[in-house]
C-alpha positions as CSV (number, residue, x, y, z in Angstrom):
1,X,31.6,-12.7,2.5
2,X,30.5,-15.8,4.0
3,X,27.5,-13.8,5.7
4,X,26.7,-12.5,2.9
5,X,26.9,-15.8,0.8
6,X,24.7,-17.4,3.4
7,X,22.0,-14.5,2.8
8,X,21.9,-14.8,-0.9
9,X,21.6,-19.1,-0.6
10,X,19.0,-18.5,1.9
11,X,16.9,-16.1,0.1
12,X,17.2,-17.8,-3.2
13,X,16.7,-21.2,-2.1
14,X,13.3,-20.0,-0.2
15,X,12.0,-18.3,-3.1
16,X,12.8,-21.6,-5.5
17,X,11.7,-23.8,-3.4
18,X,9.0,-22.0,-2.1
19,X,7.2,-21.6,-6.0
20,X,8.4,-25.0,-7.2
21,X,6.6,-26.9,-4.0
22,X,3.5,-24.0,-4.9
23,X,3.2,-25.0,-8.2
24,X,3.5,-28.9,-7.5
25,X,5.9,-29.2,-10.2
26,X,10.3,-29.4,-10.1
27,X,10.2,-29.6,-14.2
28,X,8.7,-26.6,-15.2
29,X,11.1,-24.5,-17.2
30,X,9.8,-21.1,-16.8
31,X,9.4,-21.7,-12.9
32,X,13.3,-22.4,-14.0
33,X,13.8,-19.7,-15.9
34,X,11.7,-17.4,-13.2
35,X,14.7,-18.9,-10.4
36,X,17.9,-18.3,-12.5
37,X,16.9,-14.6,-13.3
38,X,15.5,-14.4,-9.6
39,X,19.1,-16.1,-8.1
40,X,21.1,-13.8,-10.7
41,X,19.8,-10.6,-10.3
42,X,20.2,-11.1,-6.2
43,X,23.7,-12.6,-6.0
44,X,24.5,-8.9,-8.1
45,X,22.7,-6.8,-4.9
46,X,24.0,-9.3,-2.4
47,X,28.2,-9.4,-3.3
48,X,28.6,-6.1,-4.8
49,X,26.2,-3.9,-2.3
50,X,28.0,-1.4,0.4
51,X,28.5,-3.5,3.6
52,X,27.3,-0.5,5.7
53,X,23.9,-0.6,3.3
54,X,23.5,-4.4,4.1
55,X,23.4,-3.9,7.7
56,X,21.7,-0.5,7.6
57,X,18.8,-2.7,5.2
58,X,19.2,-6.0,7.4
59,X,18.8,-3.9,10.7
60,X,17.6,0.1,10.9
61,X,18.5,1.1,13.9
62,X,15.6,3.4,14.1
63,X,11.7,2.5,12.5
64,X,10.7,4.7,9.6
65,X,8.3,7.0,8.6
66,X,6.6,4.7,5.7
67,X,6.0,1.5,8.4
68,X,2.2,1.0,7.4
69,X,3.2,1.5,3.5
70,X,6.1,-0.6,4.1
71,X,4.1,-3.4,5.2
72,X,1.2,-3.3,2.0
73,X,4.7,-3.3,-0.4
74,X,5.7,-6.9,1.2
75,X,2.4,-8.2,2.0
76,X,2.0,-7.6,-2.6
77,X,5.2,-9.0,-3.2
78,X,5.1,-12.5,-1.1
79,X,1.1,-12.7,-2.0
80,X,1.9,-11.9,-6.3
81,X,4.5,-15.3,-5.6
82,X,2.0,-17.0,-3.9
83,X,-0.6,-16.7,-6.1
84,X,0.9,-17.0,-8.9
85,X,3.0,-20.0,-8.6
86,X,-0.4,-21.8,-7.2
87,X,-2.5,-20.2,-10.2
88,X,0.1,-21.5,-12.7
89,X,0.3,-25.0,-11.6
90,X,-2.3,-25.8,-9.7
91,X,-5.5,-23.6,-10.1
92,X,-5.1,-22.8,-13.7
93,X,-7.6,-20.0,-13.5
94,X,-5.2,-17.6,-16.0
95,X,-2.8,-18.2,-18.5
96,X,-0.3,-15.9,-20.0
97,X,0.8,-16.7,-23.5
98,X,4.7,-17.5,-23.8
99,X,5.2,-14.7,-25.9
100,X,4.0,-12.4,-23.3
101,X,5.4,-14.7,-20.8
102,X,8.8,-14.3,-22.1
103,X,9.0,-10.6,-22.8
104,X,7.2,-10.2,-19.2
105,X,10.4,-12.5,-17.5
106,X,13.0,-10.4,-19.7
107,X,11.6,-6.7,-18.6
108,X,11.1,-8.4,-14.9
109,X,15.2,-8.4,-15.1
110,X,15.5,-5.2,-16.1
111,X,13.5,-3.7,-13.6
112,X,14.7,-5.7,-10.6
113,X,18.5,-4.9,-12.2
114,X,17.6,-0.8,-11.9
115,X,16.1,-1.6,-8.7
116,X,19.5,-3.0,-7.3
117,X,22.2,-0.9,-9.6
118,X,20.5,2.0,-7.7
119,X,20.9,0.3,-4.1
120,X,24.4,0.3,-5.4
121,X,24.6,3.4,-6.8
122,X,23.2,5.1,-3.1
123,X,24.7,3.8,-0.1
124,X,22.0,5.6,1.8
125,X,19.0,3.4,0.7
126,X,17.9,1.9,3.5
127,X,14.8,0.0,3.7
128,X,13.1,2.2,5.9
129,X,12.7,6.3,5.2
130,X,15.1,8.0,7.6
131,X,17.5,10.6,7.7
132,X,20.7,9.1,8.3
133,X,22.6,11.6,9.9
134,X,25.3,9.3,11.8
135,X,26.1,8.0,8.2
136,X,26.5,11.0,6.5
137,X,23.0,11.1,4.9
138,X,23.2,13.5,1.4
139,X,22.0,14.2,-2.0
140,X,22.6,11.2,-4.7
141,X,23.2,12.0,-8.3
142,X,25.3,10.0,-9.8
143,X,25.0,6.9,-11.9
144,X,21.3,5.9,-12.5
145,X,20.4,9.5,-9.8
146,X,21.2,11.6,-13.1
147,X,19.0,10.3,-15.1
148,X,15.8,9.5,-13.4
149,X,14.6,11.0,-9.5
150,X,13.7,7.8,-8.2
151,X,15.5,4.5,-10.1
152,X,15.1,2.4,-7.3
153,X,11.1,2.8,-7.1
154,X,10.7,3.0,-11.1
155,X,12.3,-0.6,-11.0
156,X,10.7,-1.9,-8.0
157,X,7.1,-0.3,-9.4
158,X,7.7,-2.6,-12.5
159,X,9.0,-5.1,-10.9
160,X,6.3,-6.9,-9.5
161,X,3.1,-7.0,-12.0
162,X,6.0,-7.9,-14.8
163,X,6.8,-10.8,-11.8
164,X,3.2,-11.9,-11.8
165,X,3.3,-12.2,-16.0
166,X,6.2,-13.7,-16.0
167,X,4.9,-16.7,-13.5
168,X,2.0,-17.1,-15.7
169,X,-0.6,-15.5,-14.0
170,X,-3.1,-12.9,-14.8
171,X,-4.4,-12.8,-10.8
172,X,-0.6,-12.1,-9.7
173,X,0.1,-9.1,-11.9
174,X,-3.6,-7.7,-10.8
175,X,-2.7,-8.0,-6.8
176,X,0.6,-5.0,-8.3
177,X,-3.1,-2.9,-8.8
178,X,-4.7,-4.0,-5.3
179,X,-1.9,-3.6,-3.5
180,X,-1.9,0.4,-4.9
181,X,-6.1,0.6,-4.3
182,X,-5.5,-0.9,-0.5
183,X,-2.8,1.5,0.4
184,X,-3.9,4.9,-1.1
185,X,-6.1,5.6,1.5
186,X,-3.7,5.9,4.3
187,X,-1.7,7.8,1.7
188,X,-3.7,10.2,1.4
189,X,-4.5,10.5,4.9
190,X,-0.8,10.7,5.6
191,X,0.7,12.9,3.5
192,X,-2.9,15.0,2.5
193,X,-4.3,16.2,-0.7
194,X,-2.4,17.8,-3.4
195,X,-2.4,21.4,-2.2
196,X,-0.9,20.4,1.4
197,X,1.8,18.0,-0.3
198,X,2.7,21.6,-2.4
199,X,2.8,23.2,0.8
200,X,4.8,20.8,2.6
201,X,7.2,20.7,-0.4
202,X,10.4,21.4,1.2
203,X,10.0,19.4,3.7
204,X,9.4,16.3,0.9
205,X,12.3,17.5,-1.1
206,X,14.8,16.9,2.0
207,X,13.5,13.2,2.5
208,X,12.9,12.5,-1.4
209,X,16.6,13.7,-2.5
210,X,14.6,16.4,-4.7
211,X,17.2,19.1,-5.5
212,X,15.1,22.1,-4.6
213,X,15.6,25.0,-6.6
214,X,14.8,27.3,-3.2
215,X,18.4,28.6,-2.7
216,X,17.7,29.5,1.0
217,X,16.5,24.9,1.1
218,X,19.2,22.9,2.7
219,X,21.1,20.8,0.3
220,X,23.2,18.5,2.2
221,X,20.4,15.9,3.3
222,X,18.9,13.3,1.5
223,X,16.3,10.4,2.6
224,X,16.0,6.5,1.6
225,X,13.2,7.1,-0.8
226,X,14.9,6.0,-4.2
């Protein structure tokens, strides 16, 4: 617990202080607002996650297949905080209107909540994509699994341009586009065009817990991509 407490006051208190000193402001109360949901949301993931999941998310014992993704999906998230804290207090080269601002921080909740009730939900979702054998790596489809494929990536998809909104910046919810533009190249290259995916399609059902409806498919694997 202590570990774990230490993680979520570390985390938190960079993220607050890191937009607050950004900004140039302490008394902004969305920048306020933006820190309570922020704190909330992660002391949820942080207290009530799988220990196993923590470490296996803290410290993959092996490197995954998406590395090079991987990296374009953090280097968008710290820059859309970055940005947009600077662009809201000091730059002021877009606004967002408090209406929008305030529907933008409420749906930002929602989506990081999904994003983390799924990391709940599947102890197996790891932050890199691996087949966790020596854990017992299978199919999830319970909780948030039954009704959409992917919950953790629908959250974390919405996640960051409703971020950018909700810090009052037009340029931070456009890098959520960018960051997409920059990285579907190497997708592409990657994983090929639309008729090799289809042909490699039992190979992406094992690592995307896709039930397959290929009765002769394996069933008793699943991957980290949620």
């Amino acid at each position: 617990m202590a570990k774990r407490l230490k993680r979520w006051l570390l985390s938190t208190g960079i993220v607050t202080v890191g937009l607050f000193a950004l900004a140039g402001t302490w008394r902004d109360p969305w920048l306020w607002a933006y820190a309570l949901i922020w704190s909330t949301i992660t002391a949820y993931a942080m207290f009530f996650i799988d220990e196993d999941l923590l470490e296996e998310r803290f410290h993959p014992p092996t490197a995954g297949a998406d590395g090079v993704a991987l990296h374009f999906v953090r280097a968008a998230a710290l820059s859309h905080l970055v940005v947009g804290a600077l662009d809201y207090g000091r730059w002021h080269i877009t606004s967002v209107p408090p209406g929008l601002r305030a529907v933008a921080l409420a749906l930002m909740a929602v989506a990081l909540g999904m994003f983390f009730r799924a990391m709940r939900e599947n102890r197996f979702f790891s932050s890199v994509v691996r087949v966790q054998d020596e854990r017992g790596h299978r199919v999830v489809d319970s909780g948030p699994y039954s009704i959409v494929r992917h919950p953790g990536y629908a959250g974390l998809i919405w996640a960051i341009p409703f971020s950018g909104l909700a810090l009052g910046s037009w340029l931070a919810f456009r890098l959520h586009g960018s960051g997409s533009e920059v990285a579907s190249p190497w997708l592409s290259a990657t994983f090929g065009s639309a008729g090799q995916r289809r042909d490699a399609s039992s190979s992406i059902a094992t690592l995307a817990s896709i039930p397959t409806t290929d009765p002769d498919a394996p069933t008793s694997s699943a991957n980290s991509l949620q």
